[in-house]
VOGU-3710 file (C-alpha; in Angstrom, 3 decimals, decimal comma):
1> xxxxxxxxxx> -31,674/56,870/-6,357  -32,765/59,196/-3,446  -29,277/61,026/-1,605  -29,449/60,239/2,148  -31,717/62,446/4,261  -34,434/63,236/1,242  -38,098/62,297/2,504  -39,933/60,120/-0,285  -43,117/59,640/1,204  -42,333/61,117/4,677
11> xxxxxxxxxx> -39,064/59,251/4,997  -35,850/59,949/5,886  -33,375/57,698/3,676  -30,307/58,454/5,811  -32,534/56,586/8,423  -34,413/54,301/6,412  -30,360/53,290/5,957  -30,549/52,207/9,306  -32,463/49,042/9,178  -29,640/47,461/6,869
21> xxxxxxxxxx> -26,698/48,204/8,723  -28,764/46,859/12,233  -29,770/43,552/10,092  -25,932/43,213/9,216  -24,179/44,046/12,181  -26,475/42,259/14,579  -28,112/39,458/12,738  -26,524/38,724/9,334  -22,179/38,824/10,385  -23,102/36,641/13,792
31> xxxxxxxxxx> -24,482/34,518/11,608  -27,996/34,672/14,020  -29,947/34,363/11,055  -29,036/32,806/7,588  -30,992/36,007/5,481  -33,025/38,512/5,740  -35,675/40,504/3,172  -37,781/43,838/4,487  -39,686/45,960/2,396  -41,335/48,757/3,859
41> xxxxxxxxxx> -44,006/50,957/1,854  -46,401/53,802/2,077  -49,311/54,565/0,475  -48,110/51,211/-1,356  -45,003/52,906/-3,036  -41,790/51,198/-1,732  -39,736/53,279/-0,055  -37,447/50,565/1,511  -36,182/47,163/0,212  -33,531/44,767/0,904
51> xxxxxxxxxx> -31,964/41,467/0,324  -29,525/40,450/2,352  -27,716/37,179/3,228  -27,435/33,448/2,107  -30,828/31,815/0,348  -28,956/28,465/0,840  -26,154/26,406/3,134  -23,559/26,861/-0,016  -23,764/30,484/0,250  -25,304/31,390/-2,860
61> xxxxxxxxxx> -27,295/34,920/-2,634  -30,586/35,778/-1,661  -32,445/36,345/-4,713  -35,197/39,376/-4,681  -38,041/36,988/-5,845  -37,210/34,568/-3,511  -39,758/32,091/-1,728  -40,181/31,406/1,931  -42,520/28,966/3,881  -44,731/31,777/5,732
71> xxxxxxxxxx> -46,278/29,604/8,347  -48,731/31,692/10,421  -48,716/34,915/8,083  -51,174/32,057/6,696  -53,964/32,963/9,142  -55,070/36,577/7,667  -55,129/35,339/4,017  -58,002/32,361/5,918  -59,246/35,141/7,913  -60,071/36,934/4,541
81> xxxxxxxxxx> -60,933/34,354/2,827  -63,945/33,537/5,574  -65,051/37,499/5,385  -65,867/37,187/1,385  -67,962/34,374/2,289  -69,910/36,414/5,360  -69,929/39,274/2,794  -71,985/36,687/0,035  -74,470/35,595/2,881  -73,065/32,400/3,525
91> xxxxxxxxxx> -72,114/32,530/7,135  -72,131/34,896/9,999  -69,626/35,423/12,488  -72,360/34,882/15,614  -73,169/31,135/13,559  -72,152/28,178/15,380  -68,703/26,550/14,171  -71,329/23,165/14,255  -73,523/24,572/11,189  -70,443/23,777/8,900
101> xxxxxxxxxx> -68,491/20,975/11,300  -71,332/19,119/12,709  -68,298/16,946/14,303  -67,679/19,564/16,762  -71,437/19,531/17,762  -70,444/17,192/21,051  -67,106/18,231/22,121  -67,333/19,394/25,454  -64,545/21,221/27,492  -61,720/19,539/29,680
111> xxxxxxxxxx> -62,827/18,917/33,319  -60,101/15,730/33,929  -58,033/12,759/32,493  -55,578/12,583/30,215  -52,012/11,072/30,156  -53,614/7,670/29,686  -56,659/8,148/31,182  -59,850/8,452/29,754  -60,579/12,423/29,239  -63,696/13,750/31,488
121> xxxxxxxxxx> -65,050/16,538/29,994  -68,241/19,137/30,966  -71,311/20,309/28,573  -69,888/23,896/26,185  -71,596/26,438/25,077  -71,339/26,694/21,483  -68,114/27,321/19,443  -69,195/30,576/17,344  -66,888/31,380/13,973  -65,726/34,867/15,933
131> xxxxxxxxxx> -64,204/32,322/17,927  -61,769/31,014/15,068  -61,319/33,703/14,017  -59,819/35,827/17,372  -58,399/32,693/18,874  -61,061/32,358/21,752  -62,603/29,020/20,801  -61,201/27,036/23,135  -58,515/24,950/20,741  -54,892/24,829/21,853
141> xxxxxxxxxx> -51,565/24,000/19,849  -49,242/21,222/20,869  -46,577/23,354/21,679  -47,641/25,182/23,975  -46,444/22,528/26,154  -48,767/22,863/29,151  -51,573/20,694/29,596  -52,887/17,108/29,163  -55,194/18,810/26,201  -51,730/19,795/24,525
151> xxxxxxxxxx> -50,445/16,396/24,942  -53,672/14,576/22,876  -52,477/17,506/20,166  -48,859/16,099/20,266  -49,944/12,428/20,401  -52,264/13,251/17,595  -49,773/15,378/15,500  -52,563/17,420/15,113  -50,342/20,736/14,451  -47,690/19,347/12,036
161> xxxxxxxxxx> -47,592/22,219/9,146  -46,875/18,828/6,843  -49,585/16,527/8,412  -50,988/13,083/6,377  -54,548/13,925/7,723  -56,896/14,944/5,221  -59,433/17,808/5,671  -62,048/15,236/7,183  -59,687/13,318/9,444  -58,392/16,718/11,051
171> xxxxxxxxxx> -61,662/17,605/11,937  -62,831/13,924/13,174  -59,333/13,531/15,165  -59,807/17,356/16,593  -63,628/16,463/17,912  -61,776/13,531/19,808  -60,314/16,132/21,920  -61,998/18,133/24,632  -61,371/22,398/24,329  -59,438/23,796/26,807
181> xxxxxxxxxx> -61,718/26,195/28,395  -65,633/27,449/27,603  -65,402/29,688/23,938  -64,975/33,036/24,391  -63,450/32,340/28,157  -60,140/33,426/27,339  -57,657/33,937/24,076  -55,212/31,039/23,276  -52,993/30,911/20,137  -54,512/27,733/18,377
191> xxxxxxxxxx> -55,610/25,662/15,292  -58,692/27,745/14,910  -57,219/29,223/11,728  -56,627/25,395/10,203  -60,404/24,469/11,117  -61,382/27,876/9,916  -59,827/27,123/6,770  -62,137/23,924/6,624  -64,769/26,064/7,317  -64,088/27,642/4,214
201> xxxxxxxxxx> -63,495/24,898/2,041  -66,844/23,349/2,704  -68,788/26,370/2,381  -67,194/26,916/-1,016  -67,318/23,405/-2,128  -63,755/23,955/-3,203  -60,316/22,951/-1,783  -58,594/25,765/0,060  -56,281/26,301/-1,900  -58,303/26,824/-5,248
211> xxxxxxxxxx> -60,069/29,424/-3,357  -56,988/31,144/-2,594  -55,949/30,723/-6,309  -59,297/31,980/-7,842  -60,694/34,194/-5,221  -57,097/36,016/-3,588  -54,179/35,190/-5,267  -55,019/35,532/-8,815  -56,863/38,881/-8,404  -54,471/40,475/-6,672
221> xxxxxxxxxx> -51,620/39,082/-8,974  -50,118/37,244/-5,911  -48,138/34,787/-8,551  -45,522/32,373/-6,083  -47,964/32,328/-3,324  -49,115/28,451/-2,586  -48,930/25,083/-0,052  -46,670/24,191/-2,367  -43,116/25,294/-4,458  -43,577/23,459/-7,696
231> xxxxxxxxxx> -40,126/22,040/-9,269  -40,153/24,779/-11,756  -39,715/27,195/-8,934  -38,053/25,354/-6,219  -33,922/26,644/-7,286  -35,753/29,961/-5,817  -36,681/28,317/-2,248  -34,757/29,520/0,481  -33,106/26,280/3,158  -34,786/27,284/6,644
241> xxxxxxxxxx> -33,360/26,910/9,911  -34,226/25,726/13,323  -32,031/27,995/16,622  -30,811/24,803/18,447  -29,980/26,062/22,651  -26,778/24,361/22,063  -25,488/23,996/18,350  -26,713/27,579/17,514  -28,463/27,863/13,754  -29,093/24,306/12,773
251> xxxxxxxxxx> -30,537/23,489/9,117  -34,359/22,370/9,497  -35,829/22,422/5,651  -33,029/21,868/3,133  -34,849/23,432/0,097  -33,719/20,998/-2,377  -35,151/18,371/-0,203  -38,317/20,520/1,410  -41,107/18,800/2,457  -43,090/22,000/0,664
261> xxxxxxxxxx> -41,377/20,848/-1,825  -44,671/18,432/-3,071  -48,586/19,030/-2,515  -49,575/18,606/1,138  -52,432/16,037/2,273  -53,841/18,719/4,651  -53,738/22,758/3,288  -53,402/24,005/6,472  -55,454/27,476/6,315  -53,327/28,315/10,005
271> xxxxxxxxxx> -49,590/28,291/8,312  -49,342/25,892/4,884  -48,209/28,371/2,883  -45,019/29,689/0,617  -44,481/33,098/-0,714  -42,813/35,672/-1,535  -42,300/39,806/-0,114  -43,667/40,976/-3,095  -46,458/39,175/-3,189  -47,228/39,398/0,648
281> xxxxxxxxxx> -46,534/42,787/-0,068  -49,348/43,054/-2,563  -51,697/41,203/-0,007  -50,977/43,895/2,460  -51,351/47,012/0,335  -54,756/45,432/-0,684  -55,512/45,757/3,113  -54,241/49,456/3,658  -56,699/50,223/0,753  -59,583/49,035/2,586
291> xxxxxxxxxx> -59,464/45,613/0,397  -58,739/46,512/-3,070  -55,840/46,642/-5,191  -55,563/47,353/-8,804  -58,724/47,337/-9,603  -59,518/43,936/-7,580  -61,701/44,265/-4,760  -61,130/41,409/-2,428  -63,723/42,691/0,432  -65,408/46,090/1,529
301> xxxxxxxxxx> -63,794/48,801/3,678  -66,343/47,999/6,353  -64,951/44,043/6,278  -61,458/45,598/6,823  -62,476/48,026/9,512  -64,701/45,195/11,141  -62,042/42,547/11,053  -59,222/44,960/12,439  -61,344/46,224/15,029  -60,858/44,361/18,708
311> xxxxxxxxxx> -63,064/41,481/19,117  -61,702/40,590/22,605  -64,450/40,309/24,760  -65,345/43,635/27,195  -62,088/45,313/25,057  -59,969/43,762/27,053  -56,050/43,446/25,326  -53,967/40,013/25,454  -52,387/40,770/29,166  -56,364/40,035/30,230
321> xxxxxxxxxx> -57,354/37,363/28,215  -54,419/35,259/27,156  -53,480/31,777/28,090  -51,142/31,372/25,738  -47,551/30,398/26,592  -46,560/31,525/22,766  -47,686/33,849/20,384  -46,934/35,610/17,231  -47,558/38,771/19,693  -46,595/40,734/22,737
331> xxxxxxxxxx> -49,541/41,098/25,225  -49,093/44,521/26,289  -51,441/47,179/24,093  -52,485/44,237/21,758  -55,869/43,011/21,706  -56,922/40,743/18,952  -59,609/41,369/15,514  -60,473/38,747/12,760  -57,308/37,337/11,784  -55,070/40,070/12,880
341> xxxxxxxxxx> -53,339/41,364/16,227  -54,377/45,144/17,027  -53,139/47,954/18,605  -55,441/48,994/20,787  -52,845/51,098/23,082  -49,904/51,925/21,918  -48,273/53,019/24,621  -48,658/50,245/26,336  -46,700/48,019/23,761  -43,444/50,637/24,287
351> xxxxxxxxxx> -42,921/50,621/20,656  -43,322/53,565/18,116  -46,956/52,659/16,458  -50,507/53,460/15,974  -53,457/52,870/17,258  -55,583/50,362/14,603  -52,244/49,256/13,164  -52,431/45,557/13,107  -50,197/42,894/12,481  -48,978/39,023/12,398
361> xxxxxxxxxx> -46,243/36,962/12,004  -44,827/33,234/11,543  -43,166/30,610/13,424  -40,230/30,847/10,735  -39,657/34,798/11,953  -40,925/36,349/9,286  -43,346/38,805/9,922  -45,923/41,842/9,069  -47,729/45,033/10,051  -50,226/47,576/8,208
371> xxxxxxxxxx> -50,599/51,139/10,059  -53,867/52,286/8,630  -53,249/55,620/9,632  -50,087/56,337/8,924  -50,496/54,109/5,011  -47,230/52,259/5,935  -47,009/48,339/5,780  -44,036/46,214/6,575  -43,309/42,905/5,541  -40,008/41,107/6,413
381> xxxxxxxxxx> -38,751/37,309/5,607  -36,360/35,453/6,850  -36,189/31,338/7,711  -35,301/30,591/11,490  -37,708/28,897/14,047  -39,076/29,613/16,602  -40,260/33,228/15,798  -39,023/34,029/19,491  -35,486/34,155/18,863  -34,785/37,312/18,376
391> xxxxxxxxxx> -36,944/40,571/19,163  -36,140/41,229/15,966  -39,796/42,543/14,968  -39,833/45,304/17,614  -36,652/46,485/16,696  -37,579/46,882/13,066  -40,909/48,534/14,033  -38,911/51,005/16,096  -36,186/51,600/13,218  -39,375/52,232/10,823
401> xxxxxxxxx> -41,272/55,208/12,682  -37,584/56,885/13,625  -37,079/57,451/9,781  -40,518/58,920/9,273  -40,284/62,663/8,951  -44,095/63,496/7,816  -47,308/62,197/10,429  -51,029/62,288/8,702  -52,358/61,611/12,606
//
């Protein structure tokens, strides 16, 4: 046990101390959220870990290997999953998305209609796999809630994170559906991760998930990571919550009774899946490393450095590109890479950071960051929706870099 004020690692535990007592007093004794688990680490030695709170509606504790549904914290574990592919010669990130979907060879981009009347639509240029990949392809989700495009999403319940569609009816009811604006026009949080993951089942002539198991997961020793909680581990699911504007914290996902509870039709490559912090934990230390861990090498430095660079068009960051109503992300300082959100200006965000530190999150609040620079990652889990509750993920960010004592920039 380190005494309060020694530096493990560059660290002040008297401050480190900190992020406890602000999860208690403001989240945990209001009762804002039901639980909460952080680990922070450096140079992939844990230097900060917690588990705080309720796993379930009778009270009983939060266990330390406990599971949680991580939603969009899905999308780099796709995004990575793509880059091994590009890395065996199998696809490029300038190829058209139509070399691999052939459905979306025809979809043109939203010029009228909707609402019950017939869509009119105008020719696109070609959907490119950057554009899955940074969120600039022209797709939309349903609730963003601002356009007759979102509507067809809602209509189609194209978005559900538990949807009967198969891998072939996604795609074929997605085509239906004009894009939103010309690919690489603008930056709009979107199901580009889901038909990414499609992408890379049919390019691997495996289901997505086996590919995770095989190629990721296994590897890297990522054991309760999956679109599913099997029985066997499902006493270790936490319940998850929805923030109702009136009622407060209302129960969403009873875990005895989850619908992740059994296989999903569609393995949604954008948010499907269930893990735990040590296992996202081992996901992100593989990423600090430049893609290996243990003795598993995932991808290349360069593929890390390439896909945590900003792709944004002309450099731009979020503030010039977004059309997004919600994101996993602030716009200020943010610009966007393969699969991640990156700081391109940190001053600009008004949070403690670095510049090439990139990040994600999911709709459930849980949440991530890697600071390449400084060899710190983050990951924190918790189970309320919608992720914009609470700024809860600046606030930790902030706690972090006020208990580090020792800089390598």
């Amino acid at each position: 046990m380190n005494k309060a004020g020694s530096q493990p690692h560059g660290f002040d535990t008297g401050r480190l101390a900190r992020l406890d007592a602000h999860l208690q007093e403001r989240y945990l004794t209001p009762g804002r959220l039901p639980h909460t688990q952080l680990l922070v680490a450096r140079e992939g030695e844990v230097v900060h870990f917690s588990s705080l709170g309720a796993a379930r509606a009778d009270g009983r504790p939060l266990q330390d290997d406990a599971i949680f549904r991580i939603a969009s914290m899905t999308k780099p574990i796709t995004s990575v999953a793509y880059m091994m592919l590009l890395e065996e010669g199998k696809t490029a990130l300038d190829d058209p998305v139509s070399r691999v979907i052939p459905e979306f060879s025809d979809v043109g981009v939203y010029a009228g209609g909707g609402a019950g009347v017939p869509f009119v639509t105008r020719r696109s240029s070609a959907m490119r796999m950057v554009d899955l990949l940074r969120h600039t392809a022209g797709l939309t989700y349903s609730f963003q809630n601002r356009t007759n495009v979102d509507a067809a999403y809602r209509e189609a319940r194209l978005d559900s994170l538990r949807t009967a569609h198969d891998n072939d009816q996604f795609i074929a009811t997605l085509a239906g559906i004009p894009l939103e604006f010309e690919p690489g026009e603008a930056w709009n949080y979107s199901v580009a991760t889901d038909v990414l993951g499609v992408v890379v089942a049919r390019l691997s002539g495996m289901s997505l998930g086996e590919f995770f198991r095989t190629r990721i997961f296994e590897p890297l020793k990522m054991v309760d990571t999956a679109f599913h909680c099997p029985a066997e581990k499902l006493d270790r699911l936490s319940d998850a919550y929805v923030k109702h504007p009136k009622n407060g914290r209302v129960l969403n996902d009873p875990a005895e009774k989850s619908a992740w509870s059994t296989p999903p039709s569609f393995q949604s490559g954008g948010g499907g899946l269930v893990s735990t912090i040590a296992d996202y934990h081992r996901f992100c230390t593989m990423l600090v490393n430049g893609g290996e861990l243990d003795g598993a090498r995932i991808v290349s430095p360069k593929t890390i450095q390439l896909m945590t660079a900003n792709h944004l068009p002309g450099g731009a960051d979020l503030t010039q590109m977004s059309r997004s109503l919600f994101s996993e992300a602030a716009n200020a300082g943010a610009g966007f890479g393969l699969g991640f959100a990156v700081n391109v200006d940190p001053p600009r965000t008004m949070v403690p950071g670095s510049r090439g530190e990139f990040y994600w999150g999911g709709m459930y609040s849980t949440a991530f960051f890697v600071d390449p620079v400084e060899r710190l990652t983050m990951v924190f889990m918790t189970q309320l929706m919608p992720s914009s509750s609470y700024p809860i993920r600046r606030e930790l960010k902030t706690l972090i870099y006020s208990a580090l004592t020792r800089s390598y920039c």
